[in-house]
C-alpha positions in Angstrom: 107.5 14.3 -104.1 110.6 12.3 -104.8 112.0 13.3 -101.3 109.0 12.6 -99.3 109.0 9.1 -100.7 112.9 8.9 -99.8 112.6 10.5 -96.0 109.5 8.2 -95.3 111.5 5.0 -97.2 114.5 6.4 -95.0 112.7 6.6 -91.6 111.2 3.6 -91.9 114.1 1.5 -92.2 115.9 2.7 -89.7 112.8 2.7 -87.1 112.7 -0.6 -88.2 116.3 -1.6 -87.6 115.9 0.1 -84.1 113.1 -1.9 -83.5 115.5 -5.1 -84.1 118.2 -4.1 -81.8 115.9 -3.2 -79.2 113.9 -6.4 -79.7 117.6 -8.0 -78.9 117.9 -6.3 -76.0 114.8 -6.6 -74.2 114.0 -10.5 -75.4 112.1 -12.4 -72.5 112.8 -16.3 -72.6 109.6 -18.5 -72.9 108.4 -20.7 -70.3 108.9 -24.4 -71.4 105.7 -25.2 -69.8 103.6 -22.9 -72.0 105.4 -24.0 -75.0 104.5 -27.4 -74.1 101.2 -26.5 -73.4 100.7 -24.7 -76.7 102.0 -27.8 -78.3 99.5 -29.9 -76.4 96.6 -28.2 -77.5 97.4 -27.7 -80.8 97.9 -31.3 -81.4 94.3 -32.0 -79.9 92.9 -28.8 -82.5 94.2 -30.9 -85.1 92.5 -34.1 -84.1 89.3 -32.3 -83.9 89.5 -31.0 -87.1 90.4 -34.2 -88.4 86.9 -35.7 -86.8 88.4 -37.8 -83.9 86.8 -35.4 -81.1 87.4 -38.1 -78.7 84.0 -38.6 -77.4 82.1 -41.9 -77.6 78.9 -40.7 -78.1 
């Protein structure tokens, strides 16, 4: 039992720690236009929540 729950502990973190370096490796850079997107309509998410939906209705 005990070295079930040692191999699985065992293979986990080093699947994990592989998935690290390999996340490293094969990074992709953002697009600053999405980023400023994403920014953009979070902001107006926010203002809707807060009650200014900006329609004058």
């Amino acid at each position: 039992m005990i070295a079930a729950i040692l191999s699985l502990t065992m293979l986990g973190a080093a699947l994990g720690m592989a998935l690290g370096v390999v996340n490293k490796f094969l990074a992709v850079e953002g697009n600053p236009v999405v980023d400023e997107l994403i920014a953009m309509m979070l902001s107006l998410l926010a203002l809707v929540f807060m009650g200014f939906s900006g329609l004058n209705v």
